[in-house]
KOLFINU-232942 format. One record per residue (C-alpha): chain; residue in one letter; residue number from 1; x negated, y, z negated. Coordinates in steps of 0.02 Angstrom, whole numbers, plus 50000, padded with zeros to 5 digits. Layout:
BEGIN
{'A','A',NUM,{X,Y,Z}}
...
//
This chain:
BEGIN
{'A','X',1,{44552,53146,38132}}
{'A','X',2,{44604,53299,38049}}
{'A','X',3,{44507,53425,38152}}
{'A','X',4,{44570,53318,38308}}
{'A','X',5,{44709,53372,38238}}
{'A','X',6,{44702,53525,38211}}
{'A','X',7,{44614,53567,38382}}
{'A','X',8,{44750,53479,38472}}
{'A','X',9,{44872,53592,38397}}
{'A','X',10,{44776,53743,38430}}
{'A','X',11,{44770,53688,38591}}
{'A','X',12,{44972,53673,38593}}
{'A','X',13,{44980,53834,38510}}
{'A','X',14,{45097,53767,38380}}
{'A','X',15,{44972,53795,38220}}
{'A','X',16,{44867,53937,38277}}
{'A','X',17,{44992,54062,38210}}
{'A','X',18,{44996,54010,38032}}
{'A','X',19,{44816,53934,38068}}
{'A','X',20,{44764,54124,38140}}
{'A','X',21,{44894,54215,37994}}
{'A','X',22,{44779,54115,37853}}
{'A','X',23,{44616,54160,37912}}
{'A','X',24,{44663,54336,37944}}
{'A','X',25,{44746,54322,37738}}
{'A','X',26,{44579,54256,37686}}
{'A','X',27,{44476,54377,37788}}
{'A','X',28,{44564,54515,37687}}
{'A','X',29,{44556,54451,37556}}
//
């Protein structure tokens, strides 16, 4: 359910940006 989730909203384009913002965070991390 949760990465239905989370695709869906991708898909919306209402959590890539703090989706995207974290994985860029973590990749400089």
């Amino acid at each position: 359910m949760s990465d239905g989730a989370i695709r869906s909203g991708i898909a919306a384009g209402d959590v890539p940006l703090p989706l995207a913002t974290a994985l860029r965070t973590r990749r400089a991390w």
